[in-house]
N, C-alpha and C positions, 0 to 999 in steps of 0.2 A: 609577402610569402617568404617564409625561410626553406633556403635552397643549401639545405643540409640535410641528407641523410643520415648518419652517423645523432643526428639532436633526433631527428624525428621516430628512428629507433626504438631511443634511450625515452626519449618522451611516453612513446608508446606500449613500450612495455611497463613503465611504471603507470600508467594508465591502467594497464590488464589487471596488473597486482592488486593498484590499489581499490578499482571495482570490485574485483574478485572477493578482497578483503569483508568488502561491504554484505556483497551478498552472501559470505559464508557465514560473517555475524546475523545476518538476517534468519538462516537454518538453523542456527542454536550450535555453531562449531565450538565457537567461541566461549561459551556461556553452560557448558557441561550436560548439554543433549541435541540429538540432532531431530527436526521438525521441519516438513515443507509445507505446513498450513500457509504461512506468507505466499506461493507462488502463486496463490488464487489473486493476487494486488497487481494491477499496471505497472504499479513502480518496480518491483521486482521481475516483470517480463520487459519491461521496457530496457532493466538494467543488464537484465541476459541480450538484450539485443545488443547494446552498446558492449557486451564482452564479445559475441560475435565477428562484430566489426573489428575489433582491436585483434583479434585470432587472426582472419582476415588479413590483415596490415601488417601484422608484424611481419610473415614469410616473405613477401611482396616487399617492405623494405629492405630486412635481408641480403634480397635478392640483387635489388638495386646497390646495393652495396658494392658488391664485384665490380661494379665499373668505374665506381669512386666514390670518398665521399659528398662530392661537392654535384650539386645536382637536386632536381625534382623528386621530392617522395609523394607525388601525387597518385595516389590509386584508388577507383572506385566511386570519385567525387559526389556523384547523381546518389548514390547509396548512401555515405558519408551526412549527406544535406539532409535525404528523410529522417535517420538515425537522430543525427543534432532539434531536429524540430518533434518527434517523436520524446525526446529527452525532456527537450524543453516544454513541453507539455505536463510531462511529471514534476517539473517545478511550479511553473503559476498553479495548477489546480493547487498542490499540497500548499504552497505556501497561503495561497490567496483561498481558498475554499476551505481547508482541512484543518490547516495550522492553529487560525482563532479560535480553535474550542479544543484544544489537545494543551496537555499541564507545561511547562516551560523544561520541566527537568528533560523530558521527550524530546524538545527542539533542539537541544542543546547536548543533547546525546553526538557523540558517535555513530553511533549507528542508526540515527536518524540522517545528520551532516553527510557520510559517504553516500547513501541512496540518493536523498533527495535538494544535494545541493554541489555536490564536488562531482560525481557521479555525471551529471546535464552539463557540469562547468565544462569536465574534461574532454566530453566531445564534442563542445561548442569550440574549446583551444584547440582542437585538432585541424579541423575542418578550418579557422581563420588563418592556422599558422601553415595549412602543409597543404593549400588549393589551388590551383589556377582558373581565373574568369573563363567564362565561355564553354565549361565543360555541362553547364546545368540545361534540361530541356523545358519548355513552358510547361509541357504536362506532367512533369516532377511536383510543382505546385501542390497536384490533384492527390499522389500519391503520399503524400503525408498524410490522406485519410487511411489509407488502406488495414496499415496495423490497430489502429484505435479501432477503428471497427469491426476486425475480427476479432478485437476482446470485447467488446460494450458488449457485441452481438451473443457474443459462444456464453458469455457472464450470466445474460439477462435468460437467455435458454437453460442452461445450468441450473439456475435459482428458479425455476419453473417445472423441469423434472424432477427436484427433488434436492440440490445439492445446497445445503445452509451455510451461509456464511455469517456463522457467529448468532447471538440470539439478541431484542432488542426489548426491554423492559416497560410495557405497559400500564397503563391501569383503565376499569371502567366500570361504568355502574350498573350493578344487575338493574333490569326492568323489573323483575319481582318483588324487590327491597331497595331499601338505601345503606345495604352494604356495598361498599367497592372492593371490587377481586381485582387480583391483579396475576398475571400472565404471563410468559415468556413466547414471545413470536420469533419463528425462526428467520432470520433475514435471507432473500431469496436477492439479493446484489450486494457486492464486494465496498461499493460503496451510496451514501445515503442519496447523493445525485442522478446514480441509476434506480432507486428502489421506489416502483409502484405501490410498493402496499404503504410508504412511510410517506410520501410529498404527492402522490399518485399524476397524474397528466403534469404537473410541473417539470417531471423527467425529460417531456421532450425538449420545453426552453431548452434546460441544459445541456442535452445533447444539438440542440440548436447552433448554441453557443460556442460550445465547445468546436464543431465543424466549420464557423466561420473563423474561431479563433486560430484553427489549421489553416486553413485556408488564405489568411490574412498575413500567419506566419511564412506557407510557402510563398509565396506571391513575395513577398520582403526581400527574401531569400535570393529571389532569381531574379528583382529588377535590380537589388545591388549587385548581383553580378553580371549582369548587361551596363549596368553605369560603370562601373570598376573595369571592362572590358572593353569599355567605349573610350575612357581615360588614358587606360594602357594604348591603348592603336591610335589615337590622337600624337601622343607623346612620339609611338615610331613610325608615323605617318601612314600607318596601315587605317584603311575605310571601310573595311569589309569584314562586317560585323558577324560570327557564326552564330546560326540559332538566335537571331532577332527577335525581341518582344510581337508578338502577332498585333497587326492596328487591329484586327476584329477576329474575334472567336470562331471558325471553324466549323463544320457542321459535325468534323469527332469531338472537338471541343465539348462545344454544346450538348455532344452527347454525352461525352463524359462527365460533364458537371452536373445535368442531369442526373445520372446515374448513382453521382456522390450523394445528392440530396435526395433522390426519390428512394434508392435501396434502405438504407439508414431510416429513415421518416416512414415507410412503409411497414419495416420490420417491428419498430417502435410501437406505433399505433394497433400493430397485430397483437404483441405483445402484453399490451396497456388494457386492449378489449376484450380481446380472447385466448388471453395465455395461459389461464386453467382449463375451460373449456378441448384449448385445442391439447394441451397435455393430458385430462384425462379419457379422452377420445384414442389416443395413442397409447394409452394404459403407462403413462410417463409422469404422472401429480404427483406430486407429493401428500402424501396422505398422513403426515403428523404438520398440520397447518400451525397450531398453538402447544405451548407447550406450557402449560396450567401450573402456575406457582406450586411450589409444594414448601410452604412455612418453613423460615428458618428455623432454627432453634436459641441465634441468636440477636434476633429481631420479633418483638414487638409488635403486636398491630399497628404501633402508631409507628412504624417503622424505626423506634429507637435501639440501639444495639446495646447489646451487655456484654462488658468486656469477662472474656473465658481466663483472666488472669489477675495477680495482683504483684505489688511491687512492696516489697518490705525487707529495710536492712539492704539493699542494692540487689538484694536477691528474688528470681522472679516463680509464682506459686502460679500452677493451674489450678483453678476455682471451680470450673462447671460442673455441674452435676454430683455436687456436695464433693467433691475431689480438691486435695489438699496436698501438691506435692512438688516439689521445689524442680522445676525445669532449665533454672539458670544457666547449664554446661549444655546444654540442646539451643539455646536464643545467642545467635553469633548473626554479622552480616552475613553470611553464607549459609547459614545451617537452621534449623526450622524442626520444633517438636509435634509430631502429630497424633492427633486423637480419633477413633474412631467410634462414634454412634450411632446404633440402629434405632430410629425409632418405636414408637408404637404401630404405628403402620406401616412400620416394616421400610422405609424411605430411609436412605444412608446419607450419615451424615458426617463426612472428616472436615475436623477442626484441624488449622496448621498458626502456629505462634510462634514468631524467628524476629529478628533485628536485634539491633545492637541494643545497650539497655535503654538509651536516652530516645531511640526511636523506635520504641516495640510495636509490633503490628500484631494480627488476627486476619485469615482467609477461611470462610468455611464453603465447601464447594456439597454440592448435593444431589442425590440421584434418586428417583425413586423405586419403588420395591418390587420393579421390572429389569432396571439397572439402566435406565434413561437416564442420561443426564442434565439436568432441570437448571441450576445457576451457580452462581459464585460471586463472592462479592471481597472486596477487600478494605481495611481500616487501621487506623494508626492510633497510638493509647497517646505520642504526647504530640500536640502539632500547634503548640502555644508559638512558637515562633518562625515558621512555615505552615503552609498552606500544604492538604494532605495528598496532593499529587508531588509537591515536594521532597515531603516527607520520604515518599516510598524512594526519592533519588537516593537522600542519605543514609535509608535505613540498610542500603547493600541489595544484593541480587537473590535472596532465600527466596523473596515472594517470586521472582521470576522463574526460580526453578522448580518449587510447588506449581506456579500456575504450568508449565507444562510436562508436568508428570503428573496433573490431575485434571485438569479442561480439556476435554475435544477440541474446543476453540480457543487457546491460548490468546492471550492481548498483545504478550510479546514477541 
């Protein structure tokens, strides 16, 4: 443990900044609009909690200061310990669940790195550099479920009255014909691990999993700090261990382990069986269940795309809809030309075409002629030498700023 406050301080408050950091590029501070779509994500509540604490700590070492700097900045330990494994949870899932199917330019972002990797580190360094053994209780263990759970829970309820997270692209075959239509279903959880309608009863494995993997983490947590405790008081001859490992579990125990797995498991299964039922009983359904393709204009039945531009003499032409006119001073990393079409049936349809020349892209986002908003897709004209999630790294931030000045559900 370092017994300096004056480091723990300094540690801590570059800690604040640099979370803070994190989560304002997350709001779009950074990136020239502000949007709190992301606060619906663990990682982002997880990471306000982790500012919390650092809020917390900073006055408290402060304060410790006045008496010098040489000394304990221990404060809040038991708090400190849920927080770090509460963190560290937003790491394994993202990395080990979410990561292998998300583009490399994204991991390797900034603003992926401060969330979901420096973010869990920083209050893992906190809690190892600024702790003393013996402050943790057995039933701290238990209490690393608590916060997970009031988000899986409040999530899974949310996406059952009504509130969509994002929409997720289907396809299937009419009964009537052997045409295939294809859909947009609104996603009723934050992520595909909580979502019934997309893996349905496999939810609960993972929520399974997930509560032992807490569980397993706290327990880690508090027998190395009864070893490290036991270590320390061998060394100064002290025998009298505070807060002992229990040789058998307790009848509150027992009930509180209980209670971790039968609330959770309960809720789940209500959930999984009758969580439209019970929502439209309470007049709380969501009643836009699908959200029914409405034809690009720049896709194809076979779902090939036709690029809305052309490139000649280094200078760049919009093409669509018999349109011949040279957009080159609109196509920058930053900046983005847009077009506007109404259909025949009246369904709106803006074209957006931005990147640099060598990386020119196309977004067309679409609403139908109610002013729903139906989907959005995105594509790159050269991706001979990167792969097209790459692509959007190099081609600058226009698509990112289109997509949240024109998606409900921005990706960024």
């Amino acid at each position: 443990m370092v017994k300096n406050k004056l480091i723990a301080l300094i540690y801590r408050v570059i800690a604040l900044v640099v979370i803070s950091i994190g989560l304002a590029r997350q709001f779009g501070f950074f990136h020239g609009y502000v949007s709190f779509y992301t606060f619906q994500f663990y990682t982002i509540q997880s990471n306000l909690l982790a500012i919390i604490m650092f809020v917390m700590l900073i006055p408290c070492t402060v304060n410790g200061l006045r008496e010098g700097i040489r000394g304990s900045a221990v404060y809040f330990t038991r708090f400190r310990m849920v927080c770090s494994v509460n963190l560290l949870l937003t790491f394994f899932v993202f990395w080990l669940l979410l990561a292998p199917n998300l583009p490399i330019f994204y991991l390797l972002s900034i603003d992926n790195m401060l969330i979901h990797l420096i973010a869990p580190l920083l209050c893992l360094i906190d809690y190892i550099l600024f702790s003393e053994t013996g402050k943790l209780k057995y039933r701290d263990a238990y209490f690393t479920c608590i916060f997970p759970y009031i988000y899986s829970t409040s999530a899974i309820i949310a996406g059952y009255i009504g509130f969509n997270y994002g929409a997720r692209f289907v396809s299937k075959k009419y009964l009537s014909s052997e045409i295939v239509g294809s859909y947009w279903v609104p996603r009723r959880a934050p992520y595909f691990f909580l979502d019934f309608d997309e893996i349905g009863a496999t939810v609960l494995l993972y929520i399974a999993g997930l509560v032992v993997f807490l569980l397993l983490l706290g327990h880690a947590f508090y027998l190395l700090d009864k070893k490290m405790q036991k270590k320390h008081m061998l060394i100064n001859g002290d025998t009298d261990i505070v807060n002992p490992p229990p040789t058998r579990l307790s009848k509150r125990m027992i009930g509180l382990l209980a209670l971790v797995i039968t609330v959770p498991a309960l809720t789940l299964v209500i959930a999984f069986n009758f969580g439209d039922t019970v929502a439209e009983a309470l007049g709380l359904a969501n009643e836009n269940k699908e959200y029914y393709f409405t034809q690009s204009i720049l896709i194809d039945d076979a779902y090939e795309s036709t690029y809305p531009f052309e490139v000649r003499n280094g200078l760049v032409f919009f093409t669509f809809d018999s349109f011949d006119k040279d957009i080159t001073e609109f196509c920058t990393a930053s900046t983005y030309f847009e077009h506007e079409h109404i259909a025949d049936n009246g369904d709106r349809h803006v074209i957006i075409i931005g990147g640099a020349l060598e990386y020119l892209g196309f977004a067309e986002y679409v609403w139908d002629n109610n002013g729903v908003f139906m989907m959005s897709f995105l594509a790159f004209h050269n991706t001979s030498t990167v792969d097209e999630f790459d692509a959007s790294y190099y081609a600058g931030d226009w698509h990112i700023t289109a997509e949240n000045v024109f998606n409900p559900h921005p990706k960024y």
